[in-house]
N, C-alpha and C positions, 0 to 999 in steps of 0.2 A: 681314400685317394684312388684315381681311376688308373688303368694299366696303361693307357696311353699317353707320352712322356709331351709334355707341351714345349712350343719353342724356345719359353721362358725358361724352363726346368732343362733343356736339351744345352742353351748356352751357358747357365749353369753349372752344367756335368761335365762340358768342355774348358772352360775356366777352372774347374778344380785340377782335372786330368792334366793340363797343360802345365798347372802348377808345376802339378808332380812330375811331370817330363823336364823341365828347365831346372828343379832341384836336384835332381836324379844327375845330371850333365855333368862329365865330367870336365879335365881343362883340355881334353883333346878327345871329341866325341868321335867317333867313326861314321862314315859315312850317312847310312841306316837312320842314324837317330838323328843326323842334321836336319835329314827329306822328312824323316816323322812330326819334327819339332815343328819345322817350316809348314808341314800339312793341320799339323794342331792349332799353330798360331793363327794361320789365315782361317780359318774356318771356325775359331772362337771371336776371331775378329768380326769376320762378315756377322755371326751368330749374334752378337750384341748392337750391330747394328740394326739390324733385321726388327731388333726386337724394340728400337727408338733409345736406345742406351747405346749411343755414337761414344760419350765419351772414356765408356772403357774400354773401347777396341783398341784406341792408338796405341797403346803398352803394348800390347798383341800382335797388332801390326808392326811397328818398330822391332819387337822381338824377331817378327818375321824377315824384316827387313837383313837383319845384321845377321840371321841365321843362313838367307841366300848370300852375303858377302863371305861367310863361316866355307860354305859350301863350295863358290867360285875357288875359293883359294887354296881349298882342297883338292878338287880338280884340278886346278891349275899344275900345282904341284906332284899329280901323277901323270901330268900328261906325258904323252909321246911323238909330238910334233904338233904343226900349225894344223892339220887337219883334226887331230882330237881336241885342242885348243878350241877350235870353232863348233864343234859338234857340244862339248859343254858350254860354251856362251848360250846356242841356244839353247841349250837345258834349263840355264837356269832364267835367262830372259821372260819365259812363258812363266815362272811364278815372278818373277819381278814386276812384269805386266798386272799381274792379277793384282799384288798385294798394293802397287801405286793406283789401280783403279776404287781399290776398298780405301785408302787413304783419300779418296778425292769423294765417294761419297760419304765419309765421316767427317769431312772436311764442310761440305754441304749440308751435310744434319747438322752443324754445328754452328753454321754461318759463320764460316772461314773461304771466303771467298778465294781470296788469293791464294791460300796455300792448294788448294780445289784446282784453280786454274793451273800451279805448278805443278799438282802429280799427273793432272790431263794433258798437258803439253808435253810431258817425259812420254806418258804412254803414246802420242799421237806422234812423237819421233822414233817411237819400235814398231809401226805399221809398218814401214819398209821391209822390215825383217821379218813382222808378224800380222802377213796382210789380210788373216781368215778371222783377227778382231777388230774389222776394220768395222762389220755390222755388230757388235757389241760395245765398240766404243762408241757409234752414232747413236745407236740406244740410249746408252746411260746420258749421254749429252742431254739426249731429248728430258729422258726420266728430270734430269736436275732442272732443263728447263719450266717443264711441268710445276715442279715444284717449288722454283722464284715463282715463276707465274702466280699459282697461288697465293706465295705470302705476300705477292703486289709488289714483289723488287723486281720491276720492269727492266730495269738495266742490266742488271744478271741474265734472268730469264734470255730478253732478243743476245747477250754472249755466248749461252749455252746452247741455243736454240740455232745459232748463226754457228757455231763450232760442229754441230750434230750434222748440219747439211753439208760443211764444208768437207767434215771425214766422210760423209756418204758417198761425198763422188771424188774422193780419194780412188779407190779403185773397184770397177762397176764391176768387174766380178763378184767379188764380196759386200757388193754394197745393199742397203736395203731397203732396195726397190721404188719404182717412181711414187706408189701411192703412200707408203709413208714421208717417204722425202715432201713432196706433196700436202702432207698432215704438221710435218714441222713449219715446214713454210708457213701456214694457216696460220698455225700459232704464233711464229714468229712476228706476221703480219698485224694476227691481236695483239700480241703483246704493244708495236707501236703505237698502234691505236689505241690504247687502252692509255698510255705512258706520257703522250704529248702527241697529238692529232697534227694540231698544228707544226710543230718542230720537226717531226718524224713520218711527214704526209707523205715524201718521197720513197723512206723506206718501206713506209708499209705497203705503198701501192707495186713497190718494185717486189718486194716479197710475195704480194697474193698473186701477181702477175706471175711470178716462177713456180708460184703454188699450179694455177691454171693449167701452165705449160705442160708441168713434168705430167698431171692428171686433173681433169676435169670433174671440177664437183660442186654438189648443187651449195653445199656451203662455200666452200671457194668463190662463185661466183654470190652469193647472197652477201659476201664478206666486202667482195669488192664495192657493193652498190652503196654499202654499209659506209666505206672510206670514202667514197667519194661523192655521198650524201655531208659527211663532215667536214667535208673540204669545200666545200661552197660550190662543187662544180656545174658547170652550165647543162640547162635538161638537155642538149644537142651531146655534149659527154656521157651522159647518161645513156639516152637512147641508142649512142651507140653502144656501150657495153651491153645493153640491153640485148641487140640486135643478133651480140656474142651467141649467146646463150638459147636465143628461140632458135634457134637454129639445132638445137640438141634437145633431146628428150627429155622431156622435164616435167613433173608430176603437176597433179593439177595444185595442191596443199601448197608443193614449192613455190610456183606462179602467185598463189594467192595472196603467199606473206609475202613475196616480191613488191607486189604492188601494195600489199596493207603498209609496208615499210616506206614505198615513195609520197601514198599518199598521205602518212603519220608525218613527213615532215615538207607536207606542204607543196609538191609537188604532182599539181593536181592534173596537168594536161598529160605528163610523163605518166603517171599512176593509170589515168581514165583509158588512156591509148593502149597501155598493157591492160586492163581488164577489157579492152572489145578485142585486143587480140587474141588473148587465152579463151576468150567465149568463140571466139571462131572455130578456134583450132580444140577446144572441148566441143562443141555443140554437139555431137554425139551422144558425150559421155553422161551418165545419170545423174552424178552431182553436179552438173552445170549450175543447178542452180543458187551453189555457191558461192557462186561468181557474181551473178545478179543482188544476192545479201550484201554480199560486201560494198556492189556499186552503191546500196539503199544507205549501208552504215553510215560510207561517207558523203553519201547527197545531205545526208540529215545532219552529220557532223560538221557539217560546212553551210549548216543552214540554207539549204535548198530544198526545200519542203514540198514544193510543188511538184518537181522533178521525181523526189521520192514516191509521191503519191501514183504517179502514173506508173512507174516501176510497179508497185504492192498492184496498183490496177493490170498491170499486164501480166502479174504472177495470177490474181485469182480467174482472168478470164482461161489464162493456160490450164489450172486447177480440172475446171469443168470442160475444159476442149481435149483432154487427154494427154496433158502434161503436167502434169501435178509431181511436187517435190517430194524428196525422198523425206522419212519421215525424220529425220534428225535436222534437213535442212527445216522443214516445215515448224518444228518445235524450236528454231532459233528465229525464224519468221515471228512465230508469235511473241517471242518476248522481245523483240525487236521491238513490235507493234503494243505491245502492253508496256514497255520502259517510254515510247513517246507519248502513249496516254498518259501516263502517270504524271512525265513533266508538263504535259497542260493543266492535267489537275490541280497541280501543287501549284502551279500562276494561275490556277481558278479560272479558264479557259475550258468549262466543263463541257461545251458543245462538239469543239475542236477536239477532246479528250473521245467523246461519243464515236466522233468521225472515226479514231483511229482503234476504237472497241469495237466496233463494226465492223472493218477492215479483220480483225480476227474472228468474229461470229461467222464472215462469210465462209470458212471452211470447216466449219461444222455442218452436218447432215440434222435436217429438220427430224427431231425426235431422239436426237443421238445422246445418250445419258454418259458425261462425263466429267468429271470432276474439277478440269480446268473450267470447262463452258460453265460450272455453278460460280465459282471463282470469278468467270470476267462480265456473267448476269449480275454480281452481286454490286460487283465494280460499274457497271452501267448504271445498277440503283443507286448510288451512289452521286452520280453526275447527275440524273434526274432527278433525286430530293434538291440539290444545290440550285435544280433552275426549275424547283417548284414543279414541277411537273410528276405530281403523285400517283396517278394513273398509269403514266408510263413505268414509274420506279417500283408498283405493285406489281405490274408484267413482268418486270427483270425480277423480280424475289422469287412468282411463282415460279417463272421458268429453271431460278437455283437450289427454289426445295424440291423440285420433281429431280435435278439432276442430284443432288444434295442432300438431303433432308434431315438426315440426320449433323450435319457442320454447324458448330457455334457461331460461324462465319453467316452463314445462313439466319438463325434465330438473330441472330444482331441487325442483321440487315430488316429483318419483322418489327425489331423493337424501334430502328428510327424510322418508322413508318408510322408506327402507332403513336409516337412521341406527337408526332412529326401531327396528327392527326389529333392527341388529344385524349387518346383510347387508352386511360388508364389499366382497365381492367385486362387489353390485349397485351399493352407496353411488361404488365408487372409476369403475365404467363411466359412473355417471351423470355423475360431476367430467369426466373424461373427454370424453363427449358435449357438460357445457357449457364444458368448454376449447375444445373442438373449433368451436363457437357463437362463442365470443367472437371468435373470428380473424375470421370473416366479417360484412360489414353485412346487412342482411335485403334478402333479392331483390325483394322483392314491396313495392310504394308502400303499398298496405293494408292491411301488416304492423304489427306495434305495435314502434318504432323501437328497435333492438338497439344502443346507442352503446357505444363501448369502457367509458366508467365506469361501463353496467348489467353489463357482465362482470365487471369487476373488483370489482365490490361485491358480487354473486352466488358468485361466489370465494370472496371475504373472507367471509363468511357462513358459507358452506360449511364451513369451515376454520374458524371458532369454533365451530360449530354440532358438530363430529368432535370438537372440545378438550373441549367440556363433557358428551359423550359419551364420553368417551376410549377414542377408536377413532383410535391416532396414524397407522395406515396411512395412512388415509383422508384427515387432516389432510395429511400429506405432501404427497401426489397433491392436492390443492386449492392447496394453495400452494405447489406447482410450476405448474401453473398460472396460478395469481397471479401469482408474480413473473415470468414471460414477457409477462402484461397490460401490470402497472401502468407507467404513466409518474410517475406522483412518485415522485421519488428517496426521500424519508423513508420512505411507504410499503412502497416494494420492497424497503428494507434491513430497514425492521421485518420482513418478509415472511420474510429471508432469515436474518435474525440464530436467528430461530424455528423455521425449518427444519433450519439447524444442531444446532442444540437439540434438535431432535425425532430428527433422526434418529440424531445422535450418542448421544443414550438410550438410541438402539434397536440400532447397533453392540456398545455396549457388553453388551446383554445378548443380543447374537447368538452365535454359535459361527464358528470361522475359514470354514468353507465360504463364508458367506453372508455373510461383512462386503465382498467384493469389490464388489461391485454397489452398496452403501449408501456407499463409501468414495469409490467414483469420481461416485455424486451430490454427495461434499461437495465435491470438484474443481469439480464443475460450478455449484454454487451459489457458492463463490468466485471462480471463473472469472467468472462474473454480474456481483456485486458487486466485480470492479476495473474490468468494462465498463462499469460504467454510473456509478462514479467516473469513469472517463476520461471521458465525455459529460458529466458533471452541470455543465459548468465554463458550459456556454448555459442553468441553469437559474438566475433570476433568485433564488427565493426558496429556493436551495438554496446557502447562504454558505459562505465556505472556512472558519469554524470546523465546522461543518456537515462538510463531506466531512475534514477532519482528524479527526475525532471515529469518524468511522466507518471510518473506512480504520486507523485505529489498533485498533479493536475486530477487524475483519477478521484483520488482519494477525499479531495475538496469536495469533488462533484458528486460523488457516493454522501458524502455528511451533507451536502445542499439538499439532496434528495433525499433523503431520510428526514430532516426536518419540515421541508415543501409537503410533504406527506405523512403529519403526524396523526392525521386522522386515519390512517390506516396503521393501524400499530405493527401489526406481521411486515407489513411492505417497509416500516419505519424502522424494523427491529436489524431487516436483512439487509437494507441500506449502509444503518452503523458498522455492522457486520464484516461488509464487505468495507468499508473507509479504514474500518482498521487492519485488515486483511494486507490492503494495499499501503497502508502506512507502515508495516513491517521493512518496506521494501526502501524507508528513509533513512537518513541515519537518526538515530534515537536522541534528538535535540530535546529542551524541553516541551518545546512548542507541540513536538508531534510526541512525547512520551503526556503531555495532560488531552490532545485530543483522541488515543489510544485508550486512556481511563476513561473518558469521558462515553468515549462509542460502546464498547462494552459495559457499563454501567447502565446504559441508556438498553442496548441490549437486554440485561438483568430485568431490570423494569419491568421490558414489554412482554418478557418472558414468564414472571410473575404474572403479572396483569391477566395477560391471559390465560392465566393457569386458575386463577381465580374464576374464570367462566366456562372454563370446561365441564362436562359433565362427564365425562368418561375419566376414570381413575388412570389408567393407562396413560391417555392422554396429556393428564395431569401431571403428570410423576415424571413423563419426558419434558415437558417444559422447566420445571422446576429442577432437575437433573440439570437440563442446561443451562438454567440461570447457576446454576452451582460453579460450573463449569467457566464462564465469564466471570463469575465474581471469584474466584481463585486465580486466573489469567491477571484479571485488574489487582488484584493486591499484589501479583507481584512489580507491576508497573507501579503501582501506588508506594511500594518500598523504594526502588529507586528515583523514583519524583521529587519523595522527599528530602532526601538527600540535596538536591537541587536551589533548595530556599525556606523559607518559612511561611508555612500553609497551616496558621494556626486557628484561619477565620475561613477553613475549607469543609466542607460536611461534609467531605469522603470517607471517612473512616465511619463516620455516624451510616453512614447511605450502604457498607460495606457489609453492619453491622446488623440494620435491619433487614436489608434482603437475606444476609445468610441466614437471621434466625427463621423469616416467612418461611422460605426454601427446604432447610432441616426440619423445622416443625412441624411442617405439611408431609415432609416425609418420612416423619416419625424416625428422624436419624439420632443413632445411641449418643451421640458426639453431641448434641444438642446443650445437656447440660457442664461440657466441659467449657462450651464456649461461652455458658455462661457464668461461670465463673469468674470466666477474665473479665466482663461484663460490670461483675458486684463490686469487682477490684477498684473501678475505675475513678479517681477521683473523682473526677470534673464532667462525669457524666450530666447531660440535663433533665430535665423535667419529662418536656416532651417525650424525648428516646424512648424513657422507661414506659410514659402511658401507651405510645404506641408499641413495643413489646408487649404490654398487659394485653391489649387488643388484639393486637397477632399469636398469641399463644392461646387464645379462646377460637380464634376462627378457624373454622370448618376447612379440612377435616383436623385441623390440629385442635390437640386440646389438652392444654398445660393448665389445669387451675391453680399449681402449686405456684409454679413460676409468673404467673400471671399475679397471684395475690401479693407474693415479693417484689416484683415490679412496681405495683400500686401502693407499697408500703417505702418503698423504697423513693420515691415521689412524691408523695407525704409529707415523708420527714424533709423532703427538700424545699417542700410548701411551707413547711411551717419555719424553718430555718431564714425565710427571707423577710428581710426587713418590712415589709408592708406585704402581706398576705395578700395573692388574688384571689377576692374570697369564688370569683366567676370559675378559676381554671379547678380551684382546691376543692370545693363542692364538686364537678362533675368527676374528680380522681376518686374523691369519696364516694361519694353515689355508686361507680364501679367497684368500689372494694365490699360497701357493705353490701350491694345484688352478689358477689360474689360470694363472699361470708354470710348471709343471711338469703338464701335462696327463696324464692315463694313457692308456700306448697308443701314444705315440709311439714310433716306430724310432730316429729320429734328434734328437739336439739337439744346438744350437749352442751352443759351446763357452762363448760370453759369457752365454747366456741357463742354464746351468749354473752358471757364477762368479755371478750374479745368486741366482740360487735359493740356492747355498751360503751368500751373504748372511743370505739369511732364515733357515736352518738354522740359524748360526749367532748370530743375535739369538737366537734361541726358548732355543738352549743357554745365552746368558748371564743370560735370563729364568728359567730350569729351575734352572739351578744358585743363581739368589739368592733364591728362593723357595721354600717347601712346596706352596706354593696352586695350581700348574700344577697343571692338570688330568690324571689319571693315563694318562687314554685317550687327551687327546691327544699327551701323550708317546711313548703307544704308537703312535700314528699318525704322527707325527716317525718314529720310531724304523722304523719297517715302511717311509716313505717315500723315506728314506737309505738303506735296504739294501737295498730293491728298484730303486732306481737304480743301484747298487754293482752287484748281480747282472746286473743287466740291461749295466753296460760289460764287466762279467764275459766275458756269452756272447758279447760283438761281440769280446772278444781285446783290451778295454782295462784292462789289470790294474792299472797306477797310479790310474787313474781307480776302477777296482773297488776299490781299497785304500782309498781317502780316502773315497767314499760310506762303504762297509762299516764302516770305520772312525768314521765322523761317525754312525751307526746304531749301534758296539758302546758309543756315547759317551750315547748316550741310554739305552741299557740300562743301565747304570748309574744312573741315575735313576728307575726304574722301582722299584714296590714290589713288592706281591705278586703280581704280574705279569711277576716278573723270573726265576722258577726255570722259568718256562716255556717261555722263550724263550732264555735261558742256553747251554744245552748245544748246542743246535742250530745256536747260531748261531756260538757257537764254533770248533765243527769246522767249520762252512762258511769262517768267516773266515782258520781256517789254511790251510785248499783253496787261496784267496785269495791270500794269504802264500806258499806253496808256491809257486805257479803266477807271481805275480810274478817271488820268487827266480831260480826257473827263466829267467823272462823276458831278468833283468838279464846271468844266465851268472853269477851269485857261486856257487852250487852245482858241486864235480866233480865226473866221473864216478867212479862207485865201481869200487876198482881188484877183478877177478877173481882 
């Protein structure tokens, strides 16, 4: 807390004190303590006024009040005759006085008029007595006036204001003095006017009039012209108050609102005749020719344009004769001169616009670099594109990048030239230059102030201005620009929805070379637009129907473009990518929870796919990491979806199941065969599923042959379980399980893994024999893969073993079509070789006797 006790804290400390003095009182106080109570009370009183807390002074006051009646009667009662009788009257009169004037301004803060008006009228009958507050009571009058005035209770206000002048000339000794008398009057005169003009035309002019009298002043007299502008009075009444007043010293400022004020309401010959008389009686002076401005304002306000022009013509011939304006006048010249061009421009009156652009170039010096003069060149170029005239509008640019060069104002005015010409390649430098602009604030304090929304509106410009020229390059390159400005969310989308659009036009009628470049700008303007959804959530006037609405339009257009572009799988991958990115930002319907599974699945895919053609291990290992990564995301979507309905003829789970196992097995992840387990669990697994496991668990770099041959056994038994065998699908499962179990090339096999293989041999035989539909080749392939195992225990000296392959090979030939006379004979005589060689083996053959 600081050491210096505040007003607040001071009335305070006198309200407690005070307490304690009135509790402390006995029932017959002494003298001493009446005058202390009385000096505590008024001055705890005024203290809570002071401080806008009127309504607890009156306790205080009132206190005070009965404490000087305490006092009188105490006096009274020691007096000694009529002459100390009077001597305590006035004693106690001067606080009487005081504490009924703190009663009239608590009265006042309170809006108690009348009781206000009764403790003023008791004090204004003790002037007589007490004639040195005769200037303290015309004060406070005034003060209460002031302050109806204020609250616009006119009627109060001209009572207090009319009481304040009446006690002033109570008694001109004590009075205070003509200029504030003078000052009330003013007021008092406002106040009529302000209250009822009409009603009160008499008062107020009788009041300014006594204002005048007592002291002359230039608002006094501005006040008057003022009243009797609203009284409708004739310009011959004017002119003469007019007549008042030139007669006295009166500034040139004063003079000028004089006449700005006759001629604002229309009092043109009255006004015109004061501004040639003030130019008389100024012409000396240096701002004269402010005088002249004003004549221009209102020549041109009253539509005399012609009259105007020769004025601005005899100000520039003065310029160059050695009367040139001072430089504040001259800087209200030109915007004088630049607010008339502009309203021709805007009525497309662009010649007329020239005229009065001219009119300010003529006060610039040939070569003069300045910053308005690039400003009112540019403005020129401007009126000359509108009347064709290109050659000219090229003159006025260069002349505001020599004064300019570095202004986005400038580079805009390049670009509708080049638009304007057709000059793509100039048009997209100039966007460029003022993209380039908008990122930076202007260096220089006497710059014309570059704020980020002249950029973006310069942009925005730009980019309608290329559309209705349809030069879509050009538009592109502007609102790429743009949407790296703008901060409003709605804008930036409009911004981007349209760039899509544009350029997707332009894709489509490109050739493959060239759509790369345009493909990965629609990446990046999507990429934009989920950025700055993810921030818009601190944009107050940007509502979440609002970003739903657009993250939904987005997110369509990202899955159009990921589809439109399936031949490019990476471009197709980060499309999905991005559709579901921005479908986060819906609410999670089912509509957008199956195209969130869908985008990331699809993602998965491409992510495999090409992981499949990579040759770098690295490289490999990050694709496939991130299809990991998406098919973990989609199964969690894939849980809640379900939920949603019955998705029992959906192949999400199945498509969930292969790529994670591609994915894992490629990365040799330990977790591989937990997840297959649940895999072997699964009832209702199909056919397919498992042969494509078999397949993926063999392919590079993975290599499952365990899982791979349980898979194809596991499909098998699903083959042969079904009512009518395909003998087409059940052959190529087989075919893959015995290349897997009977490898070519081996020396050796193990006896078990032989009895396993004959297994399948001999399924396939009882599939061959109850059908036609086996495939004829791959009989033939059975058939060559028994007897080349035959042959092959052959050459190791296992003839039993070569008799049963060979044998289980002459048993397929038999089922063989027209493919059977070809292999017949050959394999016949091998088979008795066979047969022979056996016999031999067992010893049933003798020797033949000599």
């Amino acid at each position: 807390m600081g050491s210096v006790v505040n007003d607040e804290q001071r009335a305070k400390l006198r309200f407690v004190a005070c307490r304690l003095v009135c509790l402390c009182e006995g029932s017959d106080p002494p003298e001493g303590t009446i005058r202390r109570q009385i000096l505590m009370s008024m001055k705890t009183g005024k203290g809570w006024i002071d401080i806008g807390k009127a309504d607890l002074a009156d306790g205080f006051l009132e206190i005070a009040m009965n404490s000087i009646e305490k006092l009188y009667a105490k006096l009274l009662k020691g007096s000694n005759g009529e002459a100390d009788i009077h001597v305590h009257k006035a004693d106690v009169e001067k606080n009487l006085f005081k504490v009924l004037s703190y009663q009239a301004e608590s009265a006042v803060a309170q809006g108690d008029f009348q009781k206000a008006v009764m403790s003023v009228q008791r004090c204004k009958d003790m002037l007589i007595k007490l004639p040195k507050e005769t200037c303290y009571l015309s004060i406070l009058c005034y003060n209460f006036g002031v302050e109806t005035y204020e609250w616009k209770r006119y009627e109060q206000s001209s009572f207090w204001l009319s009481q304040s002048y009446d006690i002033g000339k109570m008694d001109m000794k004590y009075s205070i003095g003509k200029e504030m008398q003078a000052k009330v009057l003013r007021l008092l005169a406002t106040a009529y006017f302000e209250w009822d003009c009409n009603l009160y035309l008499d008062k107020a002019l009788k009041a300014i009039n006594l204002a005048n009298q007592e002291n002359l002043h230039p608002a006094g007299f501005y006040l008057k012209i003022k009243i009797l502008l609203k009284s409708g009075a004739s310009d011959e009444d004017i002119s003469s108050a007019l007549s008042e007043f030139l007669h006295h010293q009166m500034s040139l400022d004063f003079c000028l609102n004089t006449a700005k004020l006759l001629l604002e309401h229309g009092r043109e010959p009255v006004g015109f005749d004061l501004l040639k008389s003030i130019s008389e009686r100024f012409e000396s002076s240096p701002d004269r020719g402010k005088i002249t401005l004003l004549h221009i304002e209102f020549l041109l306000q009253n539509k005399r344009e012609l009259l105007a022009k020769q004025k601005v013509e005899e100000i520039i011939i003065g310029h160059y004769t050695g009367k040139q304006l001072l430089p504040e006048a001259l800087n209200r010249l030109h915007i004088i001169l630049w607010d008339r061009a502009a309203k021709h421009y805007e009525a497309k009156s662009y010649s007329e616009a020239l005229h009065w652009y001219n009119y300010s170039v003529s006060f610039y010096t040939p070569g003069q670099i300045d910053q308005n003069l690039a400003k009112l060149q540019r403005n020129m170029a401007s009126c000359y594109l509108h009347l064709r005239q290109v050659d000219k509008a090229k003159e006025a640019v260069r002349e505001a990048e020599r004064c300019d060069p570095n202004s986005i104002f400038t580079k805009f005015s390049v670009y509708k030239i080049a638009v304007m010409e057709k000059d793509a390649d100039k048009a997209v430098e100039a966007v460029i230059e003022m993209g380039k602009l908008a990122e930076k604030p202007s260096q220089h304090e006497d710059k014309l102030r570059v704020d980020e929304n002249t950029g973006t509106n310069l942009l925005s410009l730009a980019a309608q201005i290329a559309l209705e020229n349809e030069q879509q390059v050009v538009a592109i390159k502007a609102l790429e620009y743009l949407s790296e400005h703008l901060q409003d969310c709605q804008q930036l989308f409009a911004a981007l929805k349209c760039l899509v659009r544009l350029t997707l036009s332009k894709v489509m009628a490109e050739n493959e070379e060239k759509r790369d470049e345009d493909i990965n700008s629609m990446l990046t303007y999507l990429t934009l637009a989920h950025k700055r959804l993810a921030e818009s959530f601190t944009e107050e006037k940007f509502t979440e129907d609002m970003r739903i609405l657009e993250a939904h339009w987005f997110r369509k257009v990202a899955w159009n473009l990921a589809v439109q572009f399936r031949g490019c799988p990476k471009k197709m991958r980060d499309f999905f990518l991005l559709s579901f990115k921005l479908s986060q930002f819906c609410p999670s319907d089912k509509a957008v929870l199956l195209a969130q599974k869908t985008c990331l699945l699809m993602a998965a895919a491409v992510d495999l796919e090409m992981g499949r053609q990579q040759e770098t291990p690295s490289e490999q290992m990050e694709l496939l990491n991130q299809a990991l990564q998406h098919l973990q995301a989609c199964k969690e979507i894939w849980k809640v979806l379900k939920l949603t309905g019955d998705f029992a003829k959906d192949p999400t789970d199945t498509l969930l199941l292969l790529y994670e196992f591609e994915a894992r097995s490629k990365l040799n992840d330990p977790t591989l065969h937990n997840l297959m387990e649940s895999v072997w669990e699964q009832p209702h697994i199909e056919v397919k599923t498992l042969e494509i496991i078999a397949s993926l668990a063999m392919e590079p770099p993975a290599r499952y042959p365990v899982l791979c041959k349980k898979a194809l056994k596991s499909a098998l038994n699903l083959h042969r379980k079904q009512t009518v065998i395909d003998a087409v699908k059940f052959s190529k499962c087989l075919h893959s399980l015995i290349n897997l179990s009977l490898p070519t090339g081996l020396t050796d096999l193990d006896a078990c893994v032989l009895q396993e293989v004959w297994d399948y041999f001999e399924d396939a035989l009882s599939v061959v024999s109850s059908t036609d539909a086996y495939p004829e080749m791959e009989i033939l392939w059975l058939m060559t893969r028994a007897w080349n195992t035959g042959i092959f225990q052959y050459t190791v000296g296992k003839y039993k073993e070569a008799e049963q392959w060979c044998g289980l090979g002459m048993r397929f030939l038999n089922h063989l079509g027209s493919l059977k006379k070809s292999y017949e004979g050959h394999m016949i005589g091998l088979y008795s070789e066979v047969l022979d060689k056996l016999d031999r083996a067992k010893g049933f053959l003798p020797n033949e006797e000599e």
